[in-house]
N, C-alpha and C positions, 0 to 999 in steps of 0.2 A: 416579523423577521426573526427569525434563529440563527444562533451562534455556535459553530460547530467547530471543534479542536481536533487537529488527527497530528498523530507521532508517524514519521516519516519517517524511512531507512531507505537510503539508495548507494547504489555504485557508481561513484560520479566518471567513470573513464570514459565515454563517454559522451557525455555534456559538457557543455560551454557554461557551466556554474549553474546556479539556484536561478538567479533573477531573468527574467522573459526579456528576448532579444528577438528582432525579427529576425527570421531565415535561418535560425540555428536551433539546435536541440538542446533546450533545459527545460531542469526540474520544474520550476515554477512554470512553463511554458506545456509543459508534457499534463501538470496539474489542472490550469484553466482547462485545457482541452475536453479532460476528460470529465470534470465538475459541471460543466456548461452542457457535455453530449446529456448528463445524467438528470441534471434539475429543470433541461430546458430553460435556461436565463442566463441574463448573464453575470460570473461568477468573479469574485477577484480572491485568489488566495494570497494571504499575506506571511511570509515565511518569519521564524524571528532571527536568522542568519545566512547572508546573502556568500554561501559559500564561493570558491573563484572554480575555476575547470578543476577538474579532475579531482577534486575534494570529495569525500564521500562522507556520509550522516550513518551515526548507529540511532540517533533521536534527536534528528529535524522536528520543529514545534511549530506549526501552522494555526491560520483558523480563517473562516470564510462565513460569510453571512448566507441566506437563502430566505426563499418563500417558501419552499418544497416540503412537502410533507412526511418527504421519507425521514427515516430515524439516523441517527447516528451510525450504527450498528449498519443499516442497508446501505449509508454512503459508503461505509469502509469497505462493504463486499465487493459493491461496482463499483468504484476506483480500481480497487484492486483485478478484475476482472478486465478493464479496462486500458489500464498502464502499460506503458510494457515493463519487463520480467524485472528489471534492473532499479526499480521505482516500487515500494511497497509501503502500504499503511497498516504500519503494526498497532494501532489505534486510536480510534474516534469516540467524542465522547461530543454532547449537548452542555453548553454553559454559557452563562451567563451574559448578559447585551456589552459586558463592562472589559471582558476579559481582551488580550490586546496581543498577542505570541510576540512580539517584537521592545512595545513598550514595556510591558510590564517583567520580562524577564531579568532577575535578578541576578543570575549567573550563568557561564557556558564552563564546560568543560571537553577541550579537545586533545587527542593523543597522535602521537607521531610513531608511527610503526618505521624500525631499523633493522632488517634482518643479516646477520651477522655472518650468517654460514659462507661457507665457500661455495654452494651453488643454489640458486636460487630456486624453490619448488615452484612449480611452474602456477601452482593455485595462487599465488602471492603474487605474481607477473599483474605490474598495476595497481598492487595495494600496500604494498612497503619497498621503501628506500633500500637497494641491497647495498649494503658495506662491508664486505667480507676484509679490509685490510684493519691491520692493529688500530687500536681504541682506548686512552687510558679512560675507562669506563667508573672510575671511582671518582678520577678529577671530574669527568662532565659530570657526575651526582653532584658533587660538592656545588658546581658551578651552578647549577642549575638553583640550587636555593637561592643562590642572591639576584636571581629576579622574585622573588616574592616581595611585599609590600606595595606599597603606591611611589609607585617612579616615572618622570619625565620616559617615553618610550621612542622618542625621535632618532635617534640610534638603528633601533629595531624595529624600521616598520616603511613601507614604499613610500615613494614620492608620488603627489597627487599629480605634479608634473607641470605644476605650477609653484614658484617660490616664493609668488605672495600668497597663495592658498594654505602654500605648507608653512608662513609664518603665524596664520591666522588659527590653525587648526590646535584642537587639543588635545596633546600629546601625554597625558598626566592619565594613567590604567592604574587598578587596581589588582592586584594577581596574592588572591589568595595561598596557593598551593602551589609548586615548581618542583617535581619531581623525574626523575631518569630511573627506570624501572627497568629489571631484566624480569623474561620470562624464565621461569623454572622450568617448565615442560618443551621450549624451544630456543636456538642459539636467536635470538631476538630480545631487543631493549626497546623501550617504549619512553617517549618523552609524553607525560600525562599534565597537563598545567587548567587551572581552574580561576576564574578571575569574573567580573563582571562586566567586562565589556576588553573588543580586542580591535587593534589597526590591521588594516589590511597588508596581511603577508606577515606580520606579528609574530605568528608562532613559529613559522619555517623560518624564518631570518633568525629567531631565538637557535632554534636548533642547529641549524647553518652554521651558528657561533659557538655552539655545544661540542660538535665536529671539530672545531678547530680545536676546541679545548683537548679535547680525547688524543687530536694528533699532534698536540705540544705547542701547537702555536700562539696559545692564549696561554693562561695559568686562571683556574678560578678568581684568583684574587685582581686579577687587570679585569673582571666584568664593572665594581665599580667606575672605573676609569672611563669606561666604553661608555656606560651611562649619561659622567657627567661630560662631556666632549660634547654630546649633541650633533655624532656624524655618521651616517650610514656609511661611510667609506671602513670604517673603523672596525664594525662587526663582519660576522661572518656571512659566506654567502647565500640566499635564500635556495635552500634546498625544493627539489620536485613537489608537486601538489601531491604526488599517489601514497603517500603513506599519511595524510594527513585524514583524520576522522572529527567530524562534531561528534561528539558521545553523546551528551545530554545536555537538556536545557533546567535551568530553577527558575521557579515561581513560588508567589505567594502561597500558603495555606487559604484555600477557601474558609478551613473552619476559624480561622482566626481572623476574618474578618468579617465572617459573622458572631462571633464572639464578644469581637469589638463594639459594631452595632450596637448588639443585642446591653452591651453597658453601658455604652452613653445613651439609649432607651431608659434604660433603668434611672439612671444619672437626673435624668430630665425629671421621670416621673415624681422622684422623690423630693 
C-alpha cells in the first residue's frame, strides 16, 4: 500500500464545502470519484481542512492510500484530467505509510480578501467581500494584533447548536500571526492570520468584528474585552464565505526527522 500527498487548489463557489455529503457537490466528494474512476478501488481521501461552502484553497493538503501502481506524477495528470475545471492538483508527491494531512499538520494559514473599490471587477464576483463604504483601515491593523497569542476563542467562533457540547468543547487556539494587509497594486486589504488549528467560522467572525472596528463600532482596545466576556453576541457579525482562502498548510521537515532517527541510532550504538 502507498501513500500519496497531492496540494489542492479549488474555487469553492460552487460546493457545499470539502467534506462528502450525499446528493451535493464537494471537493472531497468530486476527489473519491475521480481517485476510485483512476486506481480501480476503493479510495478514501483525507483532506487536512474541512473547508465550509464557498471557501476556496490556494494549498488544500490531502493524502490517500492505494494498491495502484501508478506514480505520483500519473495520479496528478489524471485527476486533473478528470476533475472538473474549478478543482486542480497543483501537486503529488509518494511519502511515507506515517504521513497524516490532517493529524500531522502543524499550522494553517488563511486570508480574507476585502475589496475596497467602488465597483466591483466582475473577475472577483465570488471571491472577495466588496466594501466600498469608509474603513478606519489602521484601527482594524492595530485591532487585529491582539488576536495573536493563545486565547480562550468562544467569542469568535459558531455554535455547535448544542449548549452542552459547546460547554464541553475547546475553545483555547493558538494564533501565531494576525495581520490586515493592503494591497499596493489594488484598492483591496487582506486579513492574513496564521495559527495552528481554527473553530469553525473563526476567521470570518474575527473579520466580521475587524469591520466593526474600521466602522467605529469597536475601538482596538474593547477586543480584549470581547475575549474575556465569552459571548458571540458581543463580536462582530460572521462575514460571507467568498473571500475566505486556505493558503497553505505546515508540516513537519521530513529531514529532521530523519535526522532525529538517525541520532538516537547513533545514541544507542554508542
Amino acid at each position: 500500500m502507498r501513500n500519496i500527498r497531492i496540494t489542492i487548489a479549488y474555487d469553492g463557489t460552487h460546493f457545499h464545502g470539502w467534506q462528502h455529503q450525499p446528493g451535493v457537490a464537494t471537493i472531497q466528494g468530486a476527489l473519491h470519484e475521480a481517485a476510485r474512476k483512476i486506481a480501480q478501488e476503493r479510495i478514501t481521501i483525507h483532506g487536512a481542512s474541512r473547508t465550509d461552502t464557498g471557501v476556496h484553497a490556494l494549498g488544500q493538503v490531502a493524502h490517500f492510500k492505494t494498491q495502484s501502481a501508478l506514480s505520483a506524477t500519473e495520479f496528478q495528470r489524471a485527476l486533473n484530467a478528470l476533475l472538473p475545471p474549478a478543482i486542480r492538483i497543483m501537486e503529488a508527491e509518494e511519502v511515507g505509510h506515517a504521513f497524516h494531512s490532517r493529524w500531522l499538520a502543524q499550522g494553517k494559514t488563511y486570508r480574507y480578501r476585502i475589496y475596497r473599490g467602488r465597483v466591483l471587477p466582475p473577475f472577483d464576483y465570488g471571491r472577495a467581500l466588496h466594501y466600498p463604504w469608509p474603513l478606519d483601515e489602521a484601527a482594524m491593523a492595530a485591532a487585529a494584533r491582539e488576536f495573536e497569542g493563545e486565547r480562550d476563542f468562544t467569542s469568535f467562533a459558531a455554535s455547535s447548536g448544542s449548549e452542552e457540547d459547546d460547554r464541553e468543547r475547546d475553545m483555547i487556539r493558538v494564533i501565531h500571526s494576525s495581520q490586515v494587509l493592503r494591497d499596493p497594486d489594488r484598492d483591496e486589504i487582506a486579513y492574513v492570520v496564521r495559527g495552528k488549528s481554527f473553530l469553525r467560522y473563526m476567521v470570518r467572525k474575527i473579520v466580521g468584528t475587524l469591520i466593526d472596528v474600521g466602522k467605529g463600532r469597536l475601538a482596538p482596545s474593547d477586543i480584549p474585552k470581547v475575549f474575556e466576556l465569552r459571548d458571540r453576541s458581543r463580536s462582530g457579525p460572521t462575514v460571507p464565505p467568498e473571500g475566505l482562502y486556505l493558503v497553505s498548510l505546515e508540516y513537519p521537515d521530513p529531514t529532521d526527522s530523519l535526522a532525529s532517527n538517525s541520532s538516537r541510532r547513533s545514541a544507542i550504538r554508542s
